[in-house]
C-alpha positions as CSV (number, residue, x, y, z in Angstrom):
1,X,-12.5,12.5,-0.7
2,X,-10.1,12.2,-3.7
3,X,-9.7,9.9,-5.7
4,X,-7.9,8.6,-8.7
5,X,-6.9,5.4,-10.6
6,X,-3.5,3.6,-11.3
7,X,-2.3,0.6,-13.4
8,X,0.1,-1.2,-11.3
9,X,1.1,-3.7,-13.1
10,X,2.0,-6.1,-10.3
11,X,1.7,-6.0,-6.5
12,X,3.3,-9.4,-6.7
13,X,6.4,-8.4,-5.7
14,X,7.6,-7.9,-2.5
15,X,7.2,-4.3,-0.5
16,X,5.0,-3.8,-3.6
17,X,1.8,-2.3,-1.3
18,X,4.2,-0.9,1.0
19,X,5.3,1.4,-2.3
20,X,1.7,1.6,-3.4
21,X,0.5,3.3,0.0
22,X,3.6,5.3,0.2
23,X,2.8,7.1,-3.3
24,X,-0.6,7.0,-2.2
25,X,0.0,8.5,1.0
26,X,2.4,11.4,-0.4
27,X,-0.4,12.2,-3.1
28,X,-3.3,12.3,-0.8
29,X,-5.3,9.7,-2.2
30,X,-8.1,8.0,0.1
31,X,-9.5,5.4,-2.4
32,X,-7.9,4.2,-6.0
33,X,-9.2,1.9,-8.5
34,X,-6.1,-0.4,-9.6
35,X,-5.7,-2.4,-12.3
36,X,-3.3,-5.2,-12.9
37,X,-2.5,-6.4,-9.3
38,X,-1.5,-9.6,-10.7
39,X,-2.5,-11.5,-7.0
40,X,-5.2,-13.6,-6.2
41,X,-9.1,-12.3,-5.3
42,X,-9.0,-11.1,-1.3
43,X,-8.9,-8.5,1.3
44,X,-6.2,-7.6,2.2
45,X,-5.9,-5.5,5.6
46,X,-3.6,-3.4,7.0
47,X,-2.6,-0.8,10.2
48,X,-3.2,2.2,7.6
49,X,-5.1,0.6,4.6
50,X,-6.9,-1.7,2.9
51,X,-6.6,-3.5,-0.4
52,X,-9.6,-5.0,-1.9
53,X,-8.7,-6.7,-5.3
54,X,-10.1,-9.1,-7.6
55,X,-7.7,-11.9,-9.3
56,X,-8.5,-15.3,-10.6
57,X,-6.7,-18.3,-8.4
58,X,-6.6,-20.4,-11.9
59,X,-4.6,-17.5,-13.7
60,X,-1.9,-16.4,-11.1
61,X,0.0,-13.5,-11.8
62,X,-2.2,-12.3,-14.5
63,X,-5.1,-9.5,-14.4
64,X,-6.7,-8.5,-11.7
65,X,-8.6,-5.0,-10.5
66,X,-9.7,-3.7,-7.1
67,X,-9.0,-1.0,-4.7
68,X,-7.0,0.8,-2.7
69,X,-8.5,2.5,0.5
70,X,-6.9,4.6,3.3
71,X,-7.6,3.6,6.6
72,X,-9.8,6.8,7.8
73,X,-12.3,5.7,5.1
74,X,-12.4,2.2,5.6
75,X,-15.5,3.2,7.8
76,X,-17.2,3.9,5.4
77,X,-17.0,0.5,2.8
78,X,-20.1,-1.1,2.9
79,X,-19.1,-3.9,-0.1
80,X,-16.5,-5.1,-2.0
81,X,-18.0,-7.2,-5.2
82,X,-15.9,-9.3,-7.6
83,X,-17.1,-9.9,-11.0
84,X,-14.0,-11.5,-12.7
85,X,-10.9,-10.6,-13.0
86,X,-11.4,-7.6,-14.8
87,X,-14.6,-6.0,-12.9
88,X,-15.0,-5.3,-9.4
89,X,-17.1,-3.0,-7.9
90,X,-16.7,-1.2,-4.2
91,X,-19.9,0.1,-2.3
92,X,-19.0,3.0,0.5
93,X,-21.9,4.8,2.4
94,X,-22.1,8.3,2.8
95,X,-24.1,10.4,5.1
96,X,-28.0,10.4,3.2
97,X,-27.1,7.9,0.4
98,X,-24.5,4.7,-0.9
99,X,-22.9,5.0,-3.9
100,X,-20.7,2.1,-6.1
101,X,-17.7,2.6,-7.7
102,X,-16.5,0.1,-9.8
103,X,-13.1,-0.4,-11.5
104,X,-13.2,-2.0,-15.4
105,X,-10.2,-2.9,-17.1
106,X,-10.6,-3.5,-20.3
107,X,-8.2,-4.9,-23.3
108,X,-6.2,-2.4,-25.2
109,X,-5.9,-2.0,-29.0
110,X,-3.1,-4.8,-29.8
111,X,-5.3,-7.2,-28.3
112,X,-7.3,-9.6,-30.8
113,X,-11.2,-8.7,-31.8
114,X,-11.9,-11.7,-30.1
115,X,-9.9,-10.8,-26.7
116,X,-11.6,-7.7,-26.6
């Protein structure tokens, strides 16, 4: 399994998860935590993937973290948790255990004490 994790910064725009799974594809990646989808909480399936992503409705276009899964391990996601718009957690189940992964993303260093 590899994985690996990618700031998008928007998958708002159109043929943006077409370009996602195609970079995905070409580097080999079967699940990536992403940060800054900038669309709204869902599930979001397709013919070769999956996106699961975490996004408040009230702040569209803004935030948002999840995952990207190829589609041979999409068997194997058990859960897909959102905590806000910044946390979100994925479950998968393997052959003797489950393990979580979860995808944080958290205010950089410009940001206010009180941001943060």
């Amino acid at each position: 399994m590899k994985t690996g994790t990618w700031n998008v910064r928007s998958l708002f725009l159109s043929e943006a998860l077409k370009v996602l799974h195609n970079e995905l594809s070409n580097l080999d990646f079967n699940i990536a935590a992403l940060q800054e989808i900038w669309l709204e909480s869902a599930i979001q399936k397709f013919d070769s993937f999956a996106v699961f992503n975490s996004g408040l409705e009230s702040k569209k276009h803004k935030f948002g973290c999840g995952f990207y899964v190829s589609g041979e391990f999409l068997k194997y996601v058990k859960g897909f948790k959102n905590i806000n718009e910044r946390i979100s957690c994925l479950r998968l189940k393997a052959k003797w255990f489950s393990c979580t992964l979860m995808n944080v993303h958290t205010s950089t260093n410009e940001k206010t004490e009180q941001i943060k």
